[in-house]
N, C-alpha and C positions, 0 to 999 in steps of 0.2 A: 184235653182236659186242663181247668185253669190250674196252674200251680203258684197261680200270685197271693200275696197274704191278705187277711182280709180288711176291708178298709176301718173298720171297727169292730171292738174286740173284746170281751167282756173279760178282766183281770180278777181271777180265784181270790177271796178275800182268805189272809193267813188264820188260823184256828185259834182262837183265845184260850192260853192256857189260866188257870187261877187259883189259889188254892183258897179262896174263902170256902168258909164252912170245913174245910178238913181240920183234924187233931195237930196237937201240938207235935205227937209222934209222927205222923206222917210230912209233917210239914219236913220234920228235922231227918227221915229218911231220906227227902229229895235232895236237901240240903247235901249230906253225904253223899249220894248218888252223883250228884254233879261234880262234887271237889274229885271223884273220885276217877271221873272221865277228864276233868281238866288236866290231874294230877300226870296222867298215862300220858296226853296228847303231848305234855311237856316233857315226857322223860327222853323222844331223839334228841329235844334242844338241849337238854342237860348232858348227854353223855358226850354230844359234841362240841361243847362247851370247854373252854381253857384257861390255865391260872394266869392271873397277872396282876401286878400290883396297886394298893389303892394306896395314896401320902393321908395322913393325919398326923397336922400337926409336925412334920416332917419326917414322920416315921411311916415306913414301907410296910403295909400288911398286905398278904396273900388272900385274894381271895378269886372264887370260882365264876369265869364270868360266862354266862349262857348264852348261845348263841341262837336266838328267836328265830322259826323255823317260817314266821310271817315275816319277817325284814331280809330274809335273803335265803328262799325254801331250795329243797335240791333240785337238779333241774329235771326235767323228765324228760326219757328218753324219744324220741323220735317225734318230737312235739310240732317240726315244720311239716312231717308226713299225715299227722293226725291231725291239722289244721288246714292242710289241704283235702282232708275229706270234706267237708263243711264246703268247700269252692267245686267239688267236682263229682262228689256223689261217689258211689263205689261199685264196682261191676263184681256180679253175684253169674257165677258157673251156671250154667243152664238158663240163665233169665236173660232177654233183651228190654235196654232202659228204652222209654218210649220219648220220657223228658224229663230235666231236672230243672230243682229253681230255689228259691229261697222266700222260708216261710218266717215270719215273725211271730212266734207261740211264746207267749210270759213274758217278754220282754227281752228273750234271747231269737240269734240266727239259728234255724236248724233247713238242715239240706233235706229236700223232698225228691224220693224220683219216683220215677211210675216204671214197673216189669212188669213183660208180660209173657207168658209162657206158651207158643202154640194157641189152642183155642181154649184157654183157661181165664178164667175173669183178670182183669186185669190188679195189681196189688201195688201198695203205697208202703216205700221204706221210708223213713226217718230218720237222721242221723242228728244228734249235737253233742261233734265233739269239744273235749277239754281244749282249751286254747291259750290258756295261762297258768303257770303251777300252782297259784294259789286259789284256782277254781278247782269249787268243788260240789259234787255232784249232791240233790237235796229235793227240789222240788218239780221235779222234769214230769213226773206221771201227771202229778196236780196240776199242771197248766195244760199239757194235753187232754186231759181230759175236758178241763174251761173251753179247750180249743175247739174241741169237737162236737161236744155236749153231747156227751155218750152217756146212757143210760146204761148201768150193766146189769145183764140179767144173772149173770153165773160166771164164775173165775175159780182157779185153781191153779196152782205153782206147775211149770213144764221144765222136767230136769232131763238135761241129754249134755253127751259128751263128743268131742271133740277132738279129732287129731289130724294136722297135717304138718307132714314133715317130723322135726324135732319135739313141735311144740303140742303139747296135750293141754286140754282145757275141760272143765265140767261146770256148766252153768246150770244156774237155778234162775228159771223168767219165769214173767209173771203170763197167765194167760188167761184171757175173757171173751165173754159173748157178751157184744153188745150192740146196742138199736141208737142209731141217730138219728135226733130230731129236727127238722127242716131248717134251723138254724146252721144245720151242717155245712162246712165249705165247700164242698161237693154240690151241695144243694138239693140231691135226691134222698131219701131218707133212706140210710140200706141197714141190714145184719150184717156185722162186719165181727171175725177173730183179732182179736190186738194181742199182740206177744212186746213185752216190753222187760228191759234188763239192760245193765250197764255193762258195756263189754272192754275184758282185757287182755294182753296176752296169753294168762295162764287158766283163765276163766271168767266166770262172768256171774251177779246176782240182781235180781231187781229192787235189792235193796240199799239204801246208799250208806246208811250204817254197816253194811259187808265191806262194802269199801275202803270205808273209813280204819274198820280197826286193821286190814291188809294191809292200806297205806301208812299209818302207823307204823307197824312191824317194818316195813321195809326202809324207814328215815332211820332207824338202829344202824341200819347198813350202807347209809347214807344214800339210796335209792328211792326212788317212788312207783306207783301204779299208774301207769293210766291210762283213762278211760274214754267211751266215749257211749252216748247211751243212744238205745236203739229201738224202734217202735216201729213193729209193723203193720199194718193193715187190709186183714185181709176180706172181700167181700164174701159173704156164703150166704145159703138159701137160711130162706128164717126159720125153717122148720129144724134147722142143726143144733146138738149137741155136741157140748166139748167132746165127748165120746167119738164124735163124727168127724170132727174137725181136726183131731191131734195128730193123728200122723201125717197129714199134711203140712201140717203148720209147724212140726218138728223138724219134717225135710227141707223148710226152707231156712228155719232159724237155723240149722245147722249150716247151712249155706253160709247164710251170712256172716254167722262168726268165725267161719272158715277162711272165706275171705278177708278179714279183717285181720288174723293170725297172720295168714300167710302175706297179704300186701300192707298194711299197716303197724302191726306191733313188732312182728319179726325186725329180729338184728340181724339177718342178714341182706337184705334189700340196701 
């Protein structure tokens, strides 16, 4: 099966936000809303921030200097491990990889392999992990989606939890049924499960706003999160229901973020 990317590529046009036509009140809600997210995002740079002195005029005044968390962010832990996911793909307990390779979706590298289980259809992981600490997770679903040209018929959030070893995790992914259209890189048009979530050591959400205010919290402590996001694909008959399909597709994502705890995020490797 080809795993090369494809030679033309249609790029997700971003959502126009606007507020013509809203209230003067609403305008001045967003308004707030945002200072109040900017506010938070700055408060690691400010507590790690130190006094030093400014001259005016040749007089020494004290003031607070911030140390900007985009001019020199903290570093994240195991970040040459988690960028060699992305060059070698990752091995999943139970599954044989058949082949791995590298797909171009949105304008980013993400790692494809193909598993296959005994006589079980064969299933497409996706990895793109973080590979710099000032990346940050945002629009991953919305170009896989462009990528594939998944029509979805049904979704619903899959929460399952996680333990190996030390480390516990409870993720929230996202999960759908969906039909592709002969545009697909595959080329055959199938019903495929997609399970998608950003995954970390101590859990995982398919939202990047979860991430965000984690990673936050944890710049307090002069640490970070990190991530790497994860999409799988799985074939099924088209007559399936999520109903049909979820415990199957639990026992693999469980898999997979198992593996990732265990050979990627862990500190003790």
């Amino acid at each position: 099966m080809n795993m090369n990317p494809l030679k033309s590529e249609s790029q997700p046009r971003s959502p126009r936000f606007s507020l013509k036509g809203r209230g003067s009140k609403a305008k001045l809600g967003i308004v707030i809303i945002l200072v109040i997210i900017l506010a938070i995002a700055a408060l690691p740079a400010y507590w790690q921030g130190n006094w030093s002195n400014l001259s005016i005029a040749g007089v020494k005044l004290p003031v607070w200097e911030i140390k900007a968390p985009w001019q020199k962010p903290f570093p994240v832990q195991n970040l040459d491990r988690i960028r060699k996911v992305g060059d070698r793909g990752l091995e999943v307990s139970g599954w044989e990889t058949l082949e791995t390779g590298k797909l171009k979706i949105g304008g980013h590298d993400w790692s494809g392999q193909i598993l296959r289980q005994s006589d079980r259809r064969d299933i497409t992981l996706f990895l793109f992990p973080q590979t710099d600490p000032k990346l940050h997770p945002g629009v991953e679903w919305v170009d896989m989606d462009g990528f594939f040209k998944w029509k979805i018929d049904s979704q619903r959030p899959l929460n399952f939890a996680v333990e190996t070893g030390e480390m516990k995790a409870k993720v929230r992914a996202n999960l759908s049924l969906a039909r592709e259209s002969r545009r697909s890189p595959f080329g055959i048009p199938q019903t495929v499960a997609v399970v998608e979530w950003y995954s970390w050591g101590q859990g995982g959400h398919y939202s990047h706003t979860h991430w965000f205010w984690l990673d936050q919290r944890a710049q307090l402590k002069k640490k970070r999160i990190p991530w790497i996001a994860v999409t799988l694909r799985i074939p099924v008959d088209p007559k399936s229901t999520l109903d049909m399909v979820q415990s199957d597709v639990e026992a693999l994502a469980k898999s997979v973020q198992a593996s990732l705890m265990q050979n990627v995020f862990s500190s003790q490797n």
